[in-house]
C-alpha positions in Angstrom: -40.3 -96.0 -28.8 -43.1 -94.1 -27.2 -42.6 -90.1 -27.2 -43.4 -88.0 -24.4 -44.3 -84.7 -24.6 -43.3 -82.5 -21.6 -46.2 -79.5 -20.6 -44.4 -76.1 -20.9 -45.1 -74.2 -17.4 -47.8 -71.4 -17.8 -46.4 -67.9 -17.8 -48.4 -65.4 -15.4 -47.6 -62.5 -17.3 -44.8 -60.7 -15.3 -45.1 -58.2 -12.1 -47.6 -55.3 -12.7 -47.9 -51.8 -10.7 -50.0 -52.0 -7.4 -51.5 -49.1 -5.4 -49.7 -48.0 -2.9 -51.8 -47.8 0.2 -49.3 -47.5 3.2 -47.9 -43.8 3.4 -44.4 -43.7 3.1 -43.9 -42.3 6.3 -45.1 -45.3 8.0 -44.0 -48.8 8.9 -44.7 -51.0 6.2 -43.4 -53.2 3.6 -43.5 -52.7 -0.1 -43.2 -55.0 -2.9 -42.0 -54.8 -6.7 -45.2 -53.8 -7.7 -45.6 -50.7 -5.5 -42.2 -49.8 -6.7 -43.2 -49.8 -10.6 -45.4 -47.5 -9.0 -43.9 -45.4 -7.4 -41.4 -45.1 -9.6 -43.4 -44.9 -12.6 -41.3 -48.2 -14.4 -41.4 -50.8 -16.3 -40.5 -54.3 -14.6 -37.8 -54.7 -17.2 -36.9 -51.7 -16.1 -36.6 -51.5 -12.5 -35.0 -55.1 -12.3 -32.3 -53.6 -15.0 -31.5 -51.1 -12.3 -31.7 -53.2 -9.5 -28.8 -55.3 -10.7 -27.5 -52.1 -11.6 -27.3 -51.2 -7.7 -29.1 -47.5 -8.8 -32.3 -49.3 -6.5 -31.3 -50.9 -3.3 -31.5 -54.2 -2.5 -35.3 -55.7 -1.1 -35.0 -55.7 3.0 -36.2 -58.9 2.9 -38.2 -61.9 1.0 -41.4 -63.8 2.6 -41.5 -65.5 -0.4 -41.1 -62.7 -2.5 -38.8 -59.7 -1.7 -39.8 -56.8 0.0 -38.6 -53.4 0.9 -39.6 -51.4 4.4 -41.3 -48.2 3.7 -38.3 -45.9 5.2 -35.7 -47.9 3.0 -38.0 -46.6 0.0 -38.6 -43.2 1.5 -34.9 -42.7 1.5 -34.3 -43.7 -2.1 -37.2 -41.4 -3.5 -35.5 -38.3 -1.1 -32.0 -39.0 -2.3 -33.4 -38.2 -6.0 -31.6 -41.4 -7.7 
């Protein structure tokens, strides 16, 4: 009997803070990155308060989830 061995799948290192280049007070879509950002977070962090419900849900996903500018605009005024 012949034994196989399966190749683990590569780890990427997690999601890591981006600049943020759109102003807020534009149309625009952010992604978790921006948000560690903004937010000044760890991604442990900000997906511990996103199941949480203290950061709102992502607007959308393309592939990956996104949030619109004014959805994150209104979060950062409402001082959660």
């Amino acid at each position: 009997m012949a034994v196989q061995f399966v190749a683990k799948k590569k780890r990427t290192g997690g999601t890591r803070p981006k600049t943020v280049i759109t102003p807020l007070n534009q149309p625009g879509r952010l992604r978790v990155g921006h948000l560690l950002t903004l937010l000044s977070i760890s991604a442990t962090t900000f997906y511990r308060r996103l199941n949480a419900g203290v950061i709102p849900e992502a607007d959308g996903s393309d592939g990956k989830p996104y949030w619109k500018t004014e959805t994150v605009r209104a979060f950062l005024e409402s001082g959660k």
